[in-house]
C-alpha positions in Angstrom: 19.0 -28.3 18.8 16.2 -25.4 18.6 17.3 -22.6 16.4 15.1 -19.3 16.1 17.1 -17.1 13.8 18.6 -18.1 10.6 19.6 -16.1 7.9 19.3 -17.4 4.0 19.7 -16.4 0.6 16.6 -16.4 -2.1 16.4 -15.6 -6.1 13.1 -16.1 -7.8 13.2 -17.4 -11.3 14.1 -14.9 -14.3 11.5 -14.4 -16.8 12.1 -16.1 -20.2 12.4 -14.1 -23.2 10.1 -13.2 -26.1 10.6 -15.2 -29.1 11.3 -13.2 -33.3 9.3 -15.6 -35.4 7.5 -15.1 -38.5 4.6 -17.6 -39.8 6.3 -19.2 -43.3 3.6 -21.6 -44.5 3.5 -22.7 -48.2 -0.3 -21.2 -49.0 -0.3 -18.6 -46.4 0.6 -15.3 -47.5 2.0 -12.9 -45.8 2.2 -15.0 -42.1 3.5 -11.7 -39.8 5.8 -12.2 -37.3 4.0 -15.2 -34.8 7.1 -14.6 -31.7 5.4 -16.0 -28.2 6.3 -14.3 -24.7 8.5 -16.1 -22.4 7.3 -17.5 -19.2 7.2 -16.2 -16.1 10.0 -17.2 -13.6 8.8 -19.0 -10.3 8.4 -17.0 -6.6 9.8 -17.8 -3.4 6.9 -19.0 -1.1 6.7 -19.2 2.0 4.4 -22.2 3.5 3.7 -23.2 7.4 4.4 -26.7 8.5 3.0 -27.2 11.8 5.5 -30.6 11.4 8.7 -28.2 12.2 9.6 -27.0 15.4 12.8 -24.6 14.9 14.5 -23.6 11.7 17.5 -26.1 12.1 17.3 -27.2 8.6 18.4 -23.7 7.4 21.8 -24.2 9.0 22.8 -26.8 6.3 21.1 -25.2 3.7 21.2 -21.4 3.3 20.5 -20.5 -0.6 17.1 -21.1 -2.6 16.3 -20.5 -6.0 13.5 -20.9 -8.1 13.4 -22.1 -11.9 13.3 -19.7 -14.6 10.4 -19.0 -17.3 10.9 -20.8 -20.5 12.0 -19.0 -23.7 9.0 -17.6 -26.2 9.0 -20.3 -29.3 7.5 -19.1 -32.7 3.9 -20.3 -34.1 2.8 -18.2 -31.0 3.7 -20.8 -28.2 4.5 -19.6 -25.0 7.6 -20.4 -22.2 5.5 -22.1 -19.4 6.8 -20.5 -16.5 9.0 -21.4 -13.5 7.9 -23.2 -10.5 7.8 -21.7 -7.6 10.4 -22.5 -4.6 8.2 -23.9 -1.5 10.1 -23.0 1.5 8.5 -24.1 4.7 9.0 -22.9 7.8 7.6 -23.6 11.5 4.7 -21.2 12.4 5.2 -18.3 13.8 8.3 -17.4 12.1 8.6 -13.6 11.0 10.7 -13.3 7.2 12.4 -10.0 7.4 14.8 -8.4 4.8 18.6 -8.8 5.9 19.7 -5.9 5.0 16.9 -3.2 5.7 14.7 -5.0 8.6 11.7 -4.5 6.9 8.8 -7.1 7.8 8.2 -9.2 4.3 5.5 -11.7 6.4 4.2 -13.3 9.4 4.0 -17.4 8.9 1.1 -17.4 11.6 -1.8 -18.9 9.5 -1.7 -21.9 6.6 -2.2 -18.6 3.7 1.1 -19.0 1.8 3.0 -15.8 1.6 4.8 -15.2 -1.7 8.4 -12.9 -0.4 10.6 -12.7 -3.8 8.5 -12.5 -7.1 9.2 -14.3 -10.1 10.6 -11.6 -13.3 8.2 -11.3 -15.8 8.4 -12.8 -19.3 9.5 -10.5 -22.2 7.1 -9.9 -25.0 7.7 -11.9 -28.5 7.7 -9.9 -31.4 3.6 -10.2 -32.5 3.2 -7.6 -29.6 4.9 -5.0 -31.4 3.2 -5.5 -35.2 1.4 -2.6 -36.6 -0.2 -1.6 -39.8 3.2 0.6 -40.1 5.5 -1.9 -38.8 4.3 -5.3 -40.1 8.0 -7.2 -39.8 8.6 -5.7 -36.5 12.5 -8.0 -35.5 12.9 -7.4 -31.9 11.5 -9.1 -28.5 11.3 -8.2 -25.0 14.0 -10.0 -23.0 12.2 -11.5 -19.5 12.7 -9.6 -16.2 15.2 -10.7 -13.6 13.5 -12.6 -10.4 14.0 -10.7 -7.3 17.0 -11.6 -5.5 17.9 -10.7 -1.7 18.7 -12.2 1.7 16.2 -12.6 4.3 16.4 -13.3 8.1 14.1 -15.8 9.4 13.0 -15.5 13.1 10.4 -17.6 14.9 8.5 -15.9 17.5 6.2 -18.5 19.2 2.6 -18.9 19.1 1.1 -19.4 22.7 -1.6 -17.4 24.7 0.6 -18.1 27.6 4.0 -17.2 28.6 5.4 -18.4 31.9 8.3 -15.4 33.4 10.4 -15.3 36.0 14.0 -16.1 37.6 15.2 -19.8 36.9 14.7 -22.4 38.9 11.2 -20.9 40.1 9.0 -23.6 38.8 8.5 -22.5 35.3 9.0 -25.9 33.7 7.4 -27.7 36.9 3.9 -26.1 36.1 3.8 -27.0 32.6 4.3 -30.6 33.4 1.6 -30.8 35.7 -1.4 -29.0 33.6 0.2 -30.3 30.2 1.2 -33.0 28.5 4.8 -31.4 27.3 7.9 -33.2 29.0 10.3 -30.2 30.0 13.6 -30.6 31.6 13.1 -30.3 35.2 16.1 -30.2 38.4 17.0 -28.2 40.8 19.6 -25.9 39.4 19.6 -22.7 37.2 19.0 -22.7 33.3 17.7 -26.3 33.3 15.8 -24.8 30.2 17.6 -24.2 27.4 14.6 -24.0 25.2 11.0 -22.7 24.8 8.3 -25.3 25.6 4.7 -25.4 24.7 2.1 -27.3 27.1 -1.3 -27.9 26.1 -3.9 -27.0 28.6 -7.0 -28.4 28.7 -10.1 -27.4 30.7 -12.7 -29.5 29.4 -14.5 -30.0 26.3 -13.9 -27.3 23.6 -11.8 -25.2 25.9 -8.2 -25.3 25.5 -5.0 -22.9 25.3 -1.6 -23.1 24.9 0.9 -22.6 27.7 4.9 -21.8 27.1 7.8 -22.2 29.4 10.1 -19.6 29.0 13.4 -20.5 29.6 14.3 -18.2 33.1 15.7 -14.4 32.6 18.2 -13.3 34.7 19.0 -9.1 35.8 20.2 -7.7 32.3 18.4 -9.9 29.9 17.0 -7.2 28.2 20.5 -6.6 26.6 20.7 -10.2 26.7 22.3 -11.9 29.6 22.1 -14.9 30.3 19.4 -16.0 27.8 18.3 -12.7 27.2 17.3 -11.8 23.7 17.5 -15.8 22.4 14.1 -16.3 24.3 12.2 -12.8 25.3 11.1 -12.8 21.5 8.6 -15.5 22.3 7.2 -13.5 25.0 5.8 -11.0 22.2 3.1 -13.0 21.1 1.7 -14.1 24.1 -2.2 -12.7 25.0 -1.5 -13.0 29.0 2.0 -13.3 31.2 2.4 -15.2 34.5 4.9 -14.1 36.5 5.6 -17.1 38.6 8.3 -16.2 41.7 10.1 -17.9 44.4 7.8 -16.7 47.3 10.0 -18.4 50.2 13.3 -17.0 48.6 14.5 -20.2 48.9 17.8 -19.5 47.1 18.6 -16.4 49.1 16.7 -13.5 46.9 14.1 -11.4 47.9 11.0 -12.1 46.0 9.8 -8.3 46.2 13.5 -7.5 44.0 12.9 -10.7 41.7 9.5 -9.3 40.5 10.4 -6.1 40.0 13.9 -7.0 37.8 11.7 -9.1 35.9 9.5 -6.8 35.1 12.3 -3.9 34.4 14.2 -6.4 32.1 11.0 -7.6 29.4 10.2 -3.3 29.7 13.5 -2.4 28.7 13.5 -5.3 25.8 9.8 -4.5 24.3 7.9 -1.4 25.8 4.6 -3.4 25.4 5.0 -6.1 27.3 5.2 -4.0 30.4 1.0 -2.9 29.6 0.6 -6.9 28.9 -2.3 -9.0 30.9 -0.4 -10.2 34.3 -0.8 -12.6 36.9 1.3 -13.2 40.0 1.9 -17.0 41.0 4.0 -17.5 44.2 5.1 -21.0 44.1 7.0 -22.8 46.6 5.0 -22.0 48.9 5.8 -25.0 51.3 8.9 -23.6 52.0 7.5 -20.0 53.1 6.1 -18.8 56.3 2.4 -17.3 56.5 3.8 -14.4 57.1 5.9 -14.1 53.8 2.9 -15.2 51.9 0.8 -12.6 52.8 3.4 -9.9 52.8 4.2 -10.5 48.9 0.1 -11.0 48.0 -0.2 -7.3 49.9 2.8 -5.9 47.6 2.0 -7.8 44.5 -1.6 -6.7 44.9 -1.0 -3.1 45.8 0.4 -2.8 42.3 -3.1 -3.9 40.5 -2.0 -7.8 40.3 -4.0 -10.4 41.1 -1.9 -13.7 43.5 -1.8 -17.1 43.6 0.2 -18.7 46.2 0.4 -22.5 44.5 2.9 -25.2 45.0 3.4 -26.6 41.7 5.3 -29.6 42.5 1.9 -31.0 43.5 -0.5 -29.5 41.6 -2.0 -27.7 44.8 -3.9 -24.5 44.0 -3.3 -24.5 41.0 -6.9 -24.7 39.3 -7.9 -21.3 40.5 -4.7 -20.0 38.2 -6.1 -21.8 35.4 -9.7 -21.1 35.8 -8.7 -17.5 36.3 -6.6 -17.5 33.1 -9.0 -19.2 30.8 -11.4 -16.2 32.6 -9.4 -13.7 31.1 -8.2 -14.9 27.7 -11.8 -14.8 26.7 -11.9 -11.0 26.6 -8.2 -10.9 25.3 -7.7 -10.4 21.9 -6.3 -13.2 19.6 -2.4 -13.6 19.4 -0.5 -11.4 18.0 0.2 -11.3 14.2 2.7 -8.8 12.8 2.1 -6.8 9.9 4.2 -6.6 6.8 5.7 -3.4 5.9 4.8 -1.8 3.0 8.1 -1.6 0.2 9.4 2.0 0.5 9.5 4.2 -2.9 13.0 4.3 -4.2 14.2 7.6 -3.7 16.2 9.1 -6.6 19.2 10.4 -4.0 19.5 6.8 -2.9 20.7 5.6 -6.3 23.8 4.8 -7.1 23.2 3.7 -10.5 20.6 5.8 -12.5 22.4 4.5 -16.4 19.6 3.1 -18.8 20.1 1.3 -22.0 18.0 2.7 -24.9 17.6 0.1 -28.1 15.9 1.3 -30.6 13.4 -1.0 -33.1 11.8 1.4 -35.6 9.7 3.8 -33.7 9.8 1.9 -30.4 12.5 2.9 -28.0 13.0 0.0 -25.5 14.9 1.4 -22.3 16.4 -1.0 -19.9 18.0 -0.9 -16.3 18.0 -2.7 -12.7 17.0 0.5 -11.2 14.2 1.1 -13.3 12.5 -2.3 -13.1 12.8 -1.1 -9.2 11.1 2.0 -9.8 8.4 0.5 -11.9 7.5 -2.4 -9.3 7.0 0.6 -6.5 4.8 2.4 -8.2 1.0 2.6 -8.4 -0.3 3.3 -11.9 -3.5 3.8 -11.0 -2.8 6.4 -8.4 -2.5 10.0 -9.9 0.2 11.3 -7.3 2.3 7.9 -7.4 2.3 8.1 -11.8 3.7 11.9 -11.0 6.5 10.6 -9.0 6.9 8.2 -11.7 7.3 11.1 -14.4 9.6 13.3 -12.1 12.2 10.4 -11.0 12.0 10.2 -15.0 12.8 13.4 -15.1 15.6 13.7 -12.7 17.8 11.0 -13.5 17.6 12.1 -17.3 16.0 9.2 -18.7 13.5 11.8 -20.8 16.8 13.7 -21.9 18.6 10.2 -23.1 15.8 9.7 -25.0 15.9 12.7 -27.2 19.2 12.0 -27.4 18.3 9.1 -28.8 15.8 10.7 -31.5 12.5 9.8 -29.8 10.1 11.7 -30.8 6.7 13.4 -29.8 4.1 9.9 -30.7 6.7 7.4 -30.7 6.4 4.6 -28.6 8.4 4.1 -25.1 8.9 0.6 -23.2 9.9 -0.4 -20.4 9.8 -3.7 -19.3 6.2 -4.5 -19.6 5.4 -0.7 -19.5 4.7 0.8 -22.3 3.5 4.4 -23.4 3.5 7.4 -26.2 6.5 10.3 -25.9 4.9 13.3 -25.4 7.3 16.6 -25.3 
């Protein structure tokens, strides 16, 4: 069964925790604390495999989780850290955030893409010695992995894409100038599912040609097929709009190309500015004088028309040739950019509460909102660390720790941030 959408569950690994240890060795005096860090908890990656087709196997499987980092140990020995959770997926397929939309990647090329990072692993307790605090008994604990659901939805790769009403010879033409085996007979919606045909036109020269199951007035709020299939239009470099140019089931040809063209507007704006050509197949069954009358209209409108009869492959190099002609100056399919994570915004929060432990001097503050904050923020960027101090400010974090009896020199941490209190 081909399956294009799926939606899925993923948590990347916790971070392990920092270890309290001190050195106690027979002749060595004075040891200090020796406490190792945790290890860092495994991502979720995302990985092509040009060996899968659809994303049927996330019906039966729908959550993924990566290990955890391993716990700091004393004699400064460090958790080794999670392994990341290899999810692959078919290429093409977009990962988006359930809940938001947002664009997390675009599985189009063999780079794996890395959607939910591992937490970080808390400090041990050799981190925090000084000359003033040489028995320092506290660790970081690790970070929590980030946790979400994510809709998966696989968008074709072709250069090609093959339009139209069904039953017009979509599938027909694939066959002949491919090797791909679609479904093929004489009624409507023979094609349940998007095919891919390699064309080949000699040596070195190649591109890949997909039959798109037939639309139908109204599939751009999806009727009929509607939505399940225009999404593999998007990618395509170059359309061909193939019609029934004898209206041999009754419709006028004139009124097929222009619904088709009104339905993939209404359900993407851009594919109405894509490359087009017109092939009039079935031409057999159609007079001279209907021929010509469609090339006139089609061709009025800035399209060029091939009349072809697809059933037996006649006329239908010149479509080819002049297809191949064109992808050259076309630019490369489609890739979708991921969206940048939006800042959190302090009016958004629900929760803004911080737990403040305090180790000596050292005021370790804690909450799942903050580790947010602190992973959308740029450090190194003067405007994004003054955000940083205002949502600080705002949600009272600087007042809680006065409260707490920080003072001006002592040391703040959060996470693995740390820095002085100044008033």
């Amino acid at each position: 069964m081909f399956i294009d959408i799926a939606k899925i569950k993923i948590k990347a690994g916790k971070g392990g925790d920092g270890a309290v240890s001190f050195r106690r060795e027979k002749y060595v005096a004075a040891g200090g604390p020796d406490g190792g860090d945790g290890g860092k908890g495994g991502n979720i990656v995302f990985q092509v495999d040009d060996n899968l087709s659809t994303l049927a196997d996330f019906r039966y499987k729908r959550k993924y989780a990566a290990p955890n980092g391993e716990n700091g140990r004393g004699n400064r020995c460090f958790g080794r850290g999670g392994e990341d959770c290899i999810i692959r997926v078919p290429r093409g397929t977009l990962v988006k955030d359930a809940e938001t939309g947002r664009l997390l990647a675009d599985m189009s090329d063999d780079e794996p893409q890395i959607v939910a990072k591992g937490g970080r692993g808390g400090w041990g307790n050799s981190h925090f010695a000084t000359p003033t605090r040489q028995v320092p008994r506290f660790a970081k604990p690790g970070t929590p992995g980030e946790e979400f659901e994510v809709q998966l939805e696989l968008k074709l790769l072709a250069d090609v894409g093959l339009v139209g009403y069904p039953n017009v010879g979509k599938s027909t033409l694939v066959s002949v100038v491919s090797e791909a085996k679609p479904n093929i007979a004489n009624y409507h919606f023979t094609t349940l599912t998007p095919v891919l045909g390699v064309v080949r036109m000699g040596e070195g020269s190649s591109f890949v040609m997909a039959d798109i199951p037939g639309l139908i007035e109204g599939a751009g709020e999806g009727v009929g097929l509607g939505h399940q299939f225009l999404r593999h239009v998007e990618r395509c470099r170059l359309l061909v709009h193939i019609v029934d140019v004898a209206g041999s089931e009754g419709r006028d040809p004139k009124e097929d190309f222009e619904i088709i063209n009104r339905e993939l507007e209404k359900f993407n704006p851009e594919l109405a500015q894509r490359p087009m050509l017109v092939a009039g197949n079935k031409c057999d069954l159609a007079t001279d004088e209907q021929i010509e009358e469609f090339r006139q209209y089609v061709e009025a409108k800035g399209y060029s028309f091939f009349p072809i009869m697809a059933a037996i492959r006649y006329d239908v190099d010149p479509l080819l040739k002049k297809i191949q002609e064109m992808l050259q100056s076309l630019p490369p399919v489609r890739r979708f950019e991921a969206e940048p994570a939006p800042q959190v915004e302090v009016e958004a929060m629900e929760n803004t509460q911080v737990q403040i432990t305090r180790h000596d001097n050292v005021f370790m503050v804690e909450g799942k909102w903050l580790l947010q904050l602190i992973n959308s923020v740029n450090f190194d960027d003067y405007e994004s660390l003054q955000y940083f101090q205002r949502v600080l400010i705002q949600t009272g974090v600087i007042d809680a720790l006065r409260e707490a009896g920080c003072e001006e020199g002592d040391t703040v941490s959060m996470y693995d941030l740390e820095f002085d209190f100044v008033e």
